[in-house]
Each structure stands twice: as structure tokens, then as C-alpha cells.
C-alpha positions in Angstrom: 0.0 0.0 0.0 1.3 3.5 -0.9 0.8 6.5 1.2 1.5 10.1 1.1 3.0 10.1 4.8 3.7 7.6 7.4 3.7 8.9 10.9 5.8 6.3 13.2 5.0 6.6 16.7 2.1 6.7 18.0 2.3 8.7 21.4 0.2 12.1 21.6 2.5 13.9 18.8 2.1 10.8 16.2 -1.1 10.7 16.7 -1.7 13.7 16.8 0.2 14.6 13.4 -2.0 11.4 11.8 -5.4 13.5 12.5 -4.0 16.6 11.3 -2.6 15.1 8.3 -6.0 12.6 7.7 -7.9 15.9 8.2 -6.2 17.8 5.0 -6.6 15.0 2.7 -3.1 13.3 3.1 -3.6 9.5 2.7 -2.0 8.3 5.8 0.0 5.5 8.0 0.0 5.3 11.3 2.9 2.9 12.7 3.3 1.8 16.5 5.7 -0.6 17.5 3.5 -1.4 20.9 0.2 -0.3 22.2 -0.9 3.3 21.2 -0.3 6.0 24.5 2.2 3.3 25.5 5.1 5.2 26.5 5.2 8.6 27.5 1.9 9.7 26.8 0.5 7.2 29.3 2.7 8.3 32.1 2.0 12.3 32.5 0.1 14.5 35.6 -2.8 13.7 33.7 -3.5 17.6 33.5 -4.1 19.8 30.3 -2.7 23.0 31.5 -0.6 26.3 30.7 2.4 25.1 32.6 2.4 28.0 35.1 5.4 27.9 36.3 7.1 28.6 33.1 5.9 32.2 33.8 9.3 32.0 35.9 11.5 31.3 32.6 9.2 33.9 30.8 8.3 31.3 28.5 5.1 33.6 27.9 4.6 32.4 24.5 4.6 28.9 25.4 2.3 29.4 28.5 0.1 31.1 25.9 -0.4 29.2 23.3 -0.9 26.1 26.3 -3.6 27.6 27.5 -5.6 28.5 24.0 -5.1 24.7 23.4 -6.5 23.7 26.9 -9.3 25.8 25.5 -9.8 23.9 22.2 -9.6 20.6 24.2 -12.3 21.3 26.3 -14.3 21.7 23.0 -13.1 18.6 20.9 -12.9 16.3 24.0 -15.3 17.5 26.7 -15.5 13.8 27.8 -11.5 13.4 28.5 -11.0 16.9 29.6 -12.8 18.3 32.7 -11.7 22.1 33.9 -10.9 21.9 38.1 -8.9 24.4 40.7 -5.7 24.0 41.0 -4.6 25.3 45.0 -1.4 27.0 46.2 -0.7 27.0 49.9 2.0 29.4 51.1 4.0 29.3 53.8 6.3 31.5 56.3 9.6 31.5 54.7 8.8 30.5 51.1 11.1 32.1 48.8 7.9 33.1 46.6 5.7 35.2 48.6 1.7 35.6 48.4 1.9 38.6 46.5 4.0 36.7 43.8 1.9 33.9 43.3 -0.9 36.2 43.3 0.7 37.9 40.4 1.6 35.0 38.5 -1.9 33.8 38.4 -3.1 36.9 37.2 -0.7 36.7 34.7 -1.9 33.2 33.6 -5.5 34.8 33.7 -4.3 37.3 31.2 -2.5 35.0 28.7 -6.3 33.1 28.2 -6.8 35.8 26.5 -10.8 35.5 27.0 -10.4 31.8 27.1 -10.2 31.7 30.8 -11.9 28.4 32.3 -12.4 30.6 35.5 -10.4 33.6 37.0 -7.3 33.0 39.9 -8.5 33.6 43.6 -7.3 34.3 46.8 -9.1 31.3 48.9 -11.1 32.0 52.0 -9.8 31.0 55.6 -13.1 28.7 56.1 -12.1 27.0 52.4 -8.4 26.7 53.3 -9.7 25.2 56.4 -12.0 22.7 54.7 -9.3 21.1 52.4 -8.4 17.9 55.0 -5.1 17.3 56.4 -3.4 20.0 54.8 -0.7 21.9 57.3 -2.2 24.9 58.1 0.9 26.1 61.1 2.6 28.4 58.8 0.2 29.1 56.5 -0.1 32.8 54.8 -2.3 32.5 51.9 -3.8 29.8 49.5 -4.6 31.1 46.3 -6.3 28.9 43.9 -5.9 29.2 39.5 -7.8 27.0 37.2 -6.7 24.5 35.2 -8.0 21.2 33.2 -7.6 17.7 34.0 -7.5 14.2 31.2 -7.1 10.7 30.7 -3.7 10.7 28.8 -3.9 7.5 26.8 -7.3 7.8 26.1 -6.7 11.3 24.6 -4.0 10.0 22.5 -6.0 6.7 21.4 -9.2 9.0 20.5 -7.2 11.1 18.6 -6.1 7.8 16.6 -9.2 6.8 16.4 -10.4 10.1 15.0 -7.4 9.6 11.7 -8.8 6.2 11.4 -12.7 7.7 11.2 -11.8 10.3 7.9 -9.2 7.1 6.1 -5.9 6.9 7.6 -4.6 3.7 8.3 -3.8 3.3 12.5 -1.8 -0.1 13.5 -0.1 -0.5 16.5 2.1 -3.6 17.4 3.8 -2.5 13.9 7.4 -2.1 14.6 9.7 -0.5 12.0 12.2 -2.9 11.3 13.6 -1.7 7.9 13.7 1.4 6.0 14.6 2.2 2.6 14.2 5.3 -0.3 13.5 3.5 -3.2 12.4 5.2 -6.4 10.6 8.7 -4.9 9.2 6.7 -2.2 10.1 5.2 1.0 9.8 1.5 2.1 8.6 0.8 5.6 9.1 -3.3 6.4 8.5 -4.6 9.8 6.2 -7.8 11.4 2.8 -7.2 12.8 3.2 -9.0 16.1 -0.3 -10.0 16.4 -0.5 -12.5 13.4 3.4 -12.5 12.8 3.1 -11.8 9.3 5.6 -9.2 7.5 4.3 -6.0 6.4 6.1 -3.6 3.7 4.2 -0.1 2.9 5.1 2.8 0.9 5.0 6.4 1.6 6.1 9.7 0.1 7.4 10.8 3.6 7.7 9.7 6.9 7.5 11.6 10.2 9.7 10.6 13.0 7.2 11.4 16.0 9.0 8.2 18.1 9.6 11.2 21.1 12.2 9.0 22.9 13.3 6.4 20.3 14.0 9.2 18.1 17.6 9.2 17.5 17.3 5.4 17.8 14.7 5.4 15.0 17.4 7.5 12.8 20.0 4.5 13.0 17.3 3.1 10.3 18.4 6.0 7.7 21.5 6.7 8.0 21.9 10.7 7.0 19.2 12.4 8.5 20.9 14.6 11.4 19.6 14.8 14.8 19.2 16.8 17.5 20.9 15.8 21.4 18.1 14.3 23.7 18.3 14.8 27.6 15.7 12.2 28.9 14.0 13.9 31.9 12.4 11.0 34.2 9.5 11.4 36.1 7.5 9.1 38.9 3.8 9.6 40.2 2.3 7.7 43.1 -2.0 6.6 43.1 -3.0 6.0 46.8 -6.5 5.6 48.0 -8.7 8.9 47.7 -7.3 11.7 50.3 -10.5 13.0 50.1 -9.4 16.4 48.8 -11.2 17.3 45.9 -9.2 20.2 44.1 -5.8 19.8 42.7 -2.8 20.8 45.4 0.4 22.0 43.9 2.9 22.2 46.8 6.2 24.7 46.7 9.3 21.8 48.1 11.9 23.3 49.9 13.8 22.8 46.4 11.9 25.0 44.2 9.6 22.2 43.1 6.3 21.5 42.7 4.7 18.9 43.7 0.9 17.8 42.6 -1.5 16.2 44.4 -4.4 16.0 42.4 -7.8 13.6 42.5 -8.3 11.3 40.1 -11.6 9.0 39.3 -13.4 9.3 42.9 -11.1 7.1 44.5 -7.2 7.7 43.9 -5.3 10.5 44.2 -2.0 10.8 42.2 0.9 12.6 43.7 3.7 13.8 41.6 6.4 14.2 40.0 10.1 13.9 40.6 12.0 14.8 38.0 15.8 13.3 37.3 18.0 12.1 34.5 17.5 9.0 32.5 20.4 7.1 31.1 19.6 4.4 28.5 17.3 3.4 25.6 14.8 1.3 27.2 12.1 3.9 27.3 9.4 1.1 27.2 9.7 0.5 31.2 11.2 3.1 33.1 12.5 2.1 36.2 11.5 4.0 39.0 13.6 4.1 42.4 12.5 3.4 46.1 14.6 7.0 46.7 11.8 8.7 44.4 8.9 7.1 46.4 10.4 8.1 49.6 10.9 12.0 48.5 7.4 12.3 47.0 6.2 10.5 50.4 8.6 13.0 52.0 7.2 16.0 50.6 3.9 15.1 50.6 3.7 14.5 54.4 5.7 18.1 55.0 2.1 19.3 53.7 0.2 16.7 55.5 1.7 15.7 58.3 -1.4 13.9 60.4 -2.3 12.2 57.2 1.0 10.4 57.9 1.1 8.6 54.2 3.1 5.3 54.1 4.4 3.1 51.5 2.5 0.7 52.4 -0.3 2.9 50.9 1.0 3.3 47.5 -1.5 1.6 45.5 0.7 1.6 42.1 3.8 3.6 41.0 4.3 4.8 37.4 7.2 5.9 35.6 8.0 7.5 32.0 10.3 10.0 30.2 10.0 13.7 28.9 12.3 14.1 25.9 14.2 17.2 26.0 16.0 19.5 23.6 19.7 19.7 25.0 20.6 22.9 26.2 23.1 25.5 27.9 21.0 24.9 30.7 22.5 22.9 33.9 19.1 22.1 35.5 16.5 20.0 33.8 13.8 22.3 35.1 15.5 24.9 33.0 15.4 23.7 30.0 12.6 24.6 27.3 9.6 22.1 27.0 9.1 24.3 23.4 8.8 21.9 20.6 10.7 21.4 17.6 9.8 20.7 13.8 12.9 19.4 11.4 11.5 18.9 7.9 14.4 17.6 5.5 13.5 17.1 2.1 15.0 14.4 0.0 15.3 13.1 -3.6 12.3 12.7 -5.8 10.1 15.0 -4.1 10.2 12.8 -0.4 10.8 14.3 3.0 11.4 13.3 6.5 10.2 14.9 9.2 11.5 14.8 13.1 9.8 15.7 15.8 11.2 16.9 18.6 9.8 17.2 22.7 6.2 19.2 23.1 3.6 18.9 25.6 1.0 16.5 25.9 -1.8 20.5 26.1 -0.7 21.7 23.0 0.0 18.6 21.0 -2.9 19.5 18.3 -0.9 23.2 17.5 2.3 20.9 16.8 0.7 18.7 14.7 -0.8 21.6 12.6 2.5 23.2 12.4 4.2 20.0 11.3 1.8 19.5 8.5 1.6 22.7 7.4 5.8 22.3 6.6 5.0 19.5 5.4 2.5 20.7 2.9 5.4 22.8 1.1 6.9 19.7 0.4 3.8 16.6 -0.2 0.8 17.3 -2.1 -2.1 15.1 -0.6 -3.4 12.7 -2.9 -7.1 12.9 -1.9 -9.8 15.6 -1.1 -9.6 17.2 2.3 -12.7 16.0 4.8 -14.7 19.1 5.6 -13.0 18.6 9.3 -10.8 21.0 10.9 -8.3 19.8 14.2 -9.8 22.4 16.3 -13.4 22.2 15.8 -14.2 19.1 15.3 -15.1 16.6 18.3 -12.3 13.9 18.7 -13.8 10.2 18.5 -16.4 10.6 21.5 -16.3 14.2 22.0 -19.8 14.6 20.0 -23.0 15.4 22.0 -24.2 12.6 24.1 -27.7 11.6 23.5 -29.4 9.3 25.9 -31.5 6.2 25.6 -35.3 7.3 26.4 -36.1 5.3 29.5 -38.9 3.3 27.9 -36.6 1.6 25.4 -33.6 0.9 27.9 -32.7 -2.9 27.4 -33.2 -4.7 30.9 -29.4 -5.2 31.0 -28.3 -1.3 31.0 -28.8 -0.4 35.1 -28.4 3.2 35.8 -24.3 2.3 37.1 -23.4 0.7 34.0 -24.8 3.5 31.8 -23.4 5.9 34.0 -20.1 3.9 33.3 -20.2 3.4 29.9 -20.9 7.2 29.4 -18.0 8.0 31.5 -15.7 5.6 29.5 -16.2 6.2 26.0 -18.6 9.5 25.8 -20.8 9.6 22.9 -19.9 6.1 21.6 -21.6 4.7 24.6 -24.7 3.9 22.5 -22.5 1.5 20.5 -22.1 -0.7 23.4 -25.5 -1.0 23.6 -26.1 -1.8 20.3 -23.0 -4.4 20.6 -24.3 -5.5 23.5 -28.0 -6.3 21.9 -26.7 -7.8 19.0 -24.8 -10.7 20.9 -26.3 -11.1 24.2 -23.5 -12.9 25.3 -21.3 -9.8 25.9 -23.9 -8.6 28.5 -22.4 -10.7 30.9 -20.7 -8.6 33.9 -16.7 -9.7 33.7 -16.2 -7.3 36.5 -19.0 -6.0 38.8 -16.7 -3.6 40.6 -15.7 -1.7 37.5 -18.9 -2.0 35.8 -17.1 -3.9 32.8 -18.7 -6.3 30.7 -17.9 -8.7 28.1 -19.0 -5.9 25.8 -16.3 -3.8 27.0 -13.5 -6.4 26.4 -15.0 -6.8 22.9 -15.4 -2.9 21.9 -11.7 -2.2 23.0 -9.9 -5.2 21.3 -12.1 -4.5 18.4 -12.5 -1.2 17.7 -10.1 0.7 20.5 -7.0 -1.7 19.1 -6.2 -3.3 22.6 -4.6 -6.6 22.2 -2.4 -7.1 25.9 -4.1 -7.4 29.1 -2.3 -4.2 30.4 -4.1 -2.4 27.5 -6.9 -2.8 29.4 -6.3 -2.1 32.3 -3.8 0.7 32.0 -4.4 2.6 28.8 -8.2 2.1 27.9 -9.1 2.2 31.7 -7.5 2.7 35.3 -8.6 -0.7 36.7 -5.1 -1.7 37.2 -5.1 0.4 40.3 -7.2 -1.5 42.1 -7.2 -5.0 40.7 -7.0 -7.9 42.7 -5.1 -11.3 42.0 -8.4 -12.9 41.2 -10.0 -10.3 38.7 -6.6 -9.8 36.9 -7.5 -13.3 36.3 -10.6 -13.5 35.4 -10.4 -10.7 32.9 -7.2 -12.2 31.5 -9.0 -15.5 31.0 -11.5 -13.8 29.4 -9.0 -11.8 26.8 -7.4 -14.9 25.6 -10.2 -16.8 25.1 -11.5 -14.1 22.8 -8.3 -13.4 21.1 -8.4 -16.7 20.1 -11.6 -16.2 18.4 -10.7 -13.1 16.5 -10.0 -13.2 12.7 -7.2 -10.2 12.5 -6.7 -10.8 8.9 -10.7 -9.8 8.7 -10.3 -6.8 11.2 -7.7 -5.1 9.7 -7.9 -5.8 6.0 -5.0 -5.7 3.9 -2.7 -3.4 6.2 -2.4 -6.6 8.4 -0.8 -8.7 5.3 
């Protein structure tokens, strides 16, 4: 199969640049060596946000833009992305001072530039005193800013999803074993790992959006410069519910901050460290017992009748930012502003890398890669009437209900309220799955309100083919999973694997 561009990596900028490119006509590839979110863009604070505290670098441009995109994400994705307060304690002897928080939120109010989500505040003492457990010995103002909070991977797989809806081909478990520039073209080889069977496509250019595995993806075509990577390591902890139901960002002793932040009714996630990662195995990041100590540490500084305990850590995750290298000594320092290197090659090809971003402002990149692109690829097809920044992602459209006289017996109030939560406006197609094979009814897990139907929809239509798929990327269950339902719901995912034609399912991209 020949395409105009084939996007390998499919993390939030891959996909990302997929949708743009699907969007203006380009016939495209996506390509993922593993799961889709599985790196990175799995692993984040799980916020859409400005980034205010690059108002200290006077990244005002970057802060800006962040914030017109949290805007735009609300719109397209009002199912993934849910606007909540964000709280700043201050203490006696904090090198930033009330006032100065107070101005830098003011700031960030200003940069929405009438997108605002809500307007900065100085709390009240009887709200500082309601947030529980919080140390309030020391305590000289809390001033709350808003901000926006999402499911990472299921951003990321949405916005796959979305390509897939207007033509582009999306695969994951596709590595990139070979590459070649053949004739005007180049040729992608590689093995789908799900069947085992070899794949070779075509494509006018290729975009390297591998964030990490950049450079490493390079050592497949030899002559293509690149830029020097610093790999910036970061750790978040999910404990049981603290009860606290705005975000926290606490000021460490070491000009840090550190999050605390709800997350589906009953976790909170605390985080991050940030440190240097050596190595190329960006697939697992290793985390280190040091890191769990400091964020315990510094959490308990904050809250310290709450008393948190390892013991209490519920699951620790771990993943890279890739950094531009810089003059900079301190990783905090150095920009998180993305960058776009379009090299143009014989007969009218080009290859693209892509360099750091953030997981807010991922759609702007994407439309600024393309549109380099564009000087260089003519798309092969009409563009879809669809623009990036209007149009819903996969299950961003309006939700419409099922009137109550026509609700199937099966569908109780929790699991509608579930399904609704889970995928947003493709909810209904559950229900229609669910109707048309009343086997997949069947409750798999009664705590999570996740049927057979759910297995089904995300191996089937959401691309999830490993258990941790499932229980990472297209939900959070792996939080609180016990021994016996990672069982049963592993059980349950073989057994339909094995029934699953993938030939049938994905056409001729899977030969």
C-alpha cells in the first residue's frame, strides 16, 4: 500500500500529526511498534494546562499558546478533559511570597486571553480550612488558579481513532524494522506481532514522532541529522482517595512543585520527581524506592497527620520527557518548546522529526508540522470538511441518551453511568454491541462495571490486544485490581483473542 506520509510513533505527537494530516486530505499511516499511549503519553500528571510555572523562565509564548489549546480541548474532547482548581498553599519562609503567586496567576488569567476556564483567587480561611489534612501552622495565603484535568492514553487513542474515522490507516504492534528510499518513495518493512506476518508499505514521507526512540529510529536512515536528547524522568504515586477534591500544587523546599491531584473518585495521584535518564529502554522506566520516599517525603511536610506510608501506594508509574539539550545545567531549565525538522530528500520525499512538546498543545504541533509539510507533499485525496480544532475527537460529539422506555433490561443506571463515563458519545455503540450478541452482556467485573461488551469494543474497535491495554491505557482498573479479577479478565481476553479473525479486522494493512 502507498501512502503520502507515514507517521511512526504513536504517542500524543504521532497521533496527533496522523489527525491533522487525515484531516487535510493526506492518505496516511500510522505505525506503532507497541500499544498506542504506550510510552510517554501514558505516564503524564494527567493535567491539560498552561504550565504556570514557566511564567518564571518567561516562556510567555509557550504558556500562551498552552492555554488556548486547553481551551480547544475542552471543545473537541469534553468527555476526557474536565476544567478543576488547581490550589497554592503558602508558607512563612517561602522564597515566593503571596503577592507573587498572586501575580503570577493573574498573569496566567491574562495569557487566556478570554479563554479563561475561571479567574485565579485568593481562597477564604473557612475553604483553606475545609481542604483535610493540609498543614495549616505556617500558612499565609492559598490562592487557587484553574486548570483542566484528562485521561492521557485515552486522549491520545481517541485522537487515533479520530485519523482512522476520515481514512488513515492506524496499526499498532507495527514495529519499524527496515527502511529504505526507493524510487521517490520510502519503504517501511517490519512484522505485525499480532499475526506475525511481515508487512512492507510505501509512503512519500515519513515523520519521526518516536519522542524518545528518536535518535534510535534514525540508525534506520543513516543521513538524517539529529538533535541531542536529555531524557527527563518522572514518577507519580496513586494512593486511595485523600479525600481532597481540588488539585494541590505544593512549593518543596527545592523549588519544586509537587501535585497532588484527585483522580476518578477514589485515587489520588501525587507527583512528580523529575531526574536524569540514562539508556534506551524507554518502554519500562525504572523507578527508584529513593523517588517514592521523596514524593512521600514532601507530601507529608504538607500533610503531616495524614502520615502517608508506603505501604499505601497503591501503584507507581514511571516515563520519560524528551528534552531538547541545552546550555542549561538544571532539567527544570530547559525549554519544553517543541521542535519541527522537515528535511526534504530526492524525488520530491521528505522526512520529518519531531522533537519534545507537551501532551496540552499537541494539536498546534501537529498543525504546524503538517503545514511544513504541505510545502513539500501534495495530498493525494480531497480534504474532509474537518478542521483539528473544531471538530469533536472520537467521543467528544454530544451525548444523546437512551429514552427510559426503550432501555434494554441489561443497561442499570451504574453501568450506563459507566459506559458514558468511559467512552462518551460512543456509549450507545455498546449498547447496540451488547443487543446484538447477548452474550457480551455478561458482567466480567462488577466492581468496574465492565462487561464482556467492554472487552469486545476495546480489542475490536479501541485496538487493545495485551491485558495491560486494558487495564492501563483504555481504563485505570489496574489500580485496584485484585489477583483474582486480573485473572478472570485475563481469561476472558485470551479466550476471545483466540476467536478473533485479524486478517478480517484489519484488512489488507495486516498482510
Amino acid at each position: 500500500m502507498e501512502f503520502d506520509v507515514a507517521v511512526v510513533g504513536g504517542g500524543i505527537n504521532g497521533t496527533g500529526i496522523a489527525r491533522e494530516a487525515a484531516y487535510r486530505g493526506f492518505r496516511t499511516l500510522l505505525l506503532e511498534k507497541d500499544d498506542i499511549a504506550q510510552a510517554t503519553s501514558s505516564q503524564s500528571t494527567k493535567m491539560i494546562h498552561g504550565g504556570i510555572r514557566y511564567l518564571e523562565t518567561w516562556d510567555f509564548h509557550l504558556v500562551h499558546e498552552s492555554l488556548r489549546e486547553r481551551w480547544t480541548l475542552l471543545k473537541i474532547a469534553p468527555h476526557l478533559v474536565k476544567p478543576f482548581q488547581i490550589v497554592i498553599p503558602v508558607y512563612k519562609g517561602s522564597v515566593r511570597r503571596p503577592w507573587m503567586i498572586r501575580l503570577g496567576t493573574l498573569i496566567y488569567d491574562l495569557l487566556a486571553v478570554g479563554r479563561n476556564i475561571g479567574r485565579s483567587r485568593r481562597l477564604r480561611s473557612e475553604e483553606v480550612q475545609a481542604i483535610p489534612g493540609l498543614k495549616k501552622d505556617g500558612l499565609l495565603a492559598a490562592i487557587a488558579y484553574p486548570d483542566a484535568q484528562v485521561f492521557d492514553a485515552r486522549l491520545c487513542l481517541e485522537t487515533a481513532l479520530s485519523a482512522q474515522e476520515v481514512g488513515a490507516v492506524v496499526l499498532n504492534y507495527h514495529p519499524v524494522e527496515r527502511v529504505t528510499l526507493e524510487n521517490g518513495h520510502y519503504r517501511l518493512q517490519g512484522t505485525h506481532l499480532r499475526t506475525g506476518a511481515p508487512y512492507n508499505f510505501s509512503a512519500k514521507s515519513v515523520v519521526n514522532a518516536t519522542g524518545p526512540w528518536t535518535p534510535i529510529f534514525e540508525r534506520l536512515t543513516p543521513g538524517h541529522p539529529t538533535k541531542e536528547m536529555v531524557y527527563d524522568r518522572g514518577i507519580h504515586l496513586v494512593v486511595p482517595s485523600l479525600g481532597i477534591t481540588e488539585g494541590l500544587a505544593l512549593m518543596t523546599g527545592d523549588k519544586r512543585l509537587i501535585f497532588v491531584l484527585p483522580w476518578q473518585e477514589h485515587y489520588t495521584l501525587i507527583g512528580t520527581t523529575e531526574s536524569k535518564f540514562e539508556g534506551e529502554d524507554f518502554s519500562s522506566v525504572p523507578y527508584s524506592e529513593e523517588e517514592v520516599s521523596y514524593l512521600l517525603d514532601k507530601f507529608n511536610a504538607f500533610f503531616p497527620e495524614r502520615n502517608l506510608t508506603r505501604g499505601e501506594v497503591l501503584y507507581v508509574y514511571s516515563g520519560v520527557r524528551t528534552l531538547i539539550a541545552g546550555h542549561e545545567s538544571s532539567l527544570t531549565r530547559l525549554s519544553r518548546e517543541a521542535e519541527i525538522n522537515l528535511m526534504p530528500d530526492q524525488g520530491g520525499t521528505a522526512w520529518m522529526n519531531v522533537y519534545g512538546g507537551k501532551l496540552t498543545s499537541y494539536r498546534r504541533l501537529a498543525e504546524q508540522a503538517i503545514n511544513k509539510l504541505a510545502r513539500h507533499v501534495t495530498p493525494s485525496g480531497p480534504a474532509p470538511p474537518r478542521f483539528t480544532a473544531s471538530t469533536p475527537l472520537y467521543g467528544g460529539r454530544e451525548l444523546v441518551d437512551i429514552p427510559p422506555d426503550k432501555n434494554p433490561a441489561f443497561l442499570t443506571p451504574e453501568l450506563r453511568d459507566a459506559w458514558r463515563g468511559r467512552y462518551g458519545s460512543n456509549w450507545a455503540e455498546l449498547v447496540d454491541l451488547a443487543l446484538a450478541q447477548p452474550k457480551l452482556q455478561e458482567m466480567l467485573l462488577q466492581r468496574f462495571q465492565y462487561t464482556l461488551a467492554d472487552l469486545a469494543y476495546m480489542v475490536t474497535v479501541e485496538l487493545a490486544f495485551r491485558l495491560e491495554d486494558l487495564t492501563f491505557r483504555r481504563t485505570k482498573m489496574i489500580y485496584g485490581l485484585t489477583e483474582n479479577e486480573t485473572r478472570k479478565l485475563s481469561q476472558a481476553l485470551e479466550q476471545f483473542l483466540k476467536g478473533q479473525d485479524w486478517d478480517s479486522l484489519y484488512g489488507e494493512a495486516a498482510s
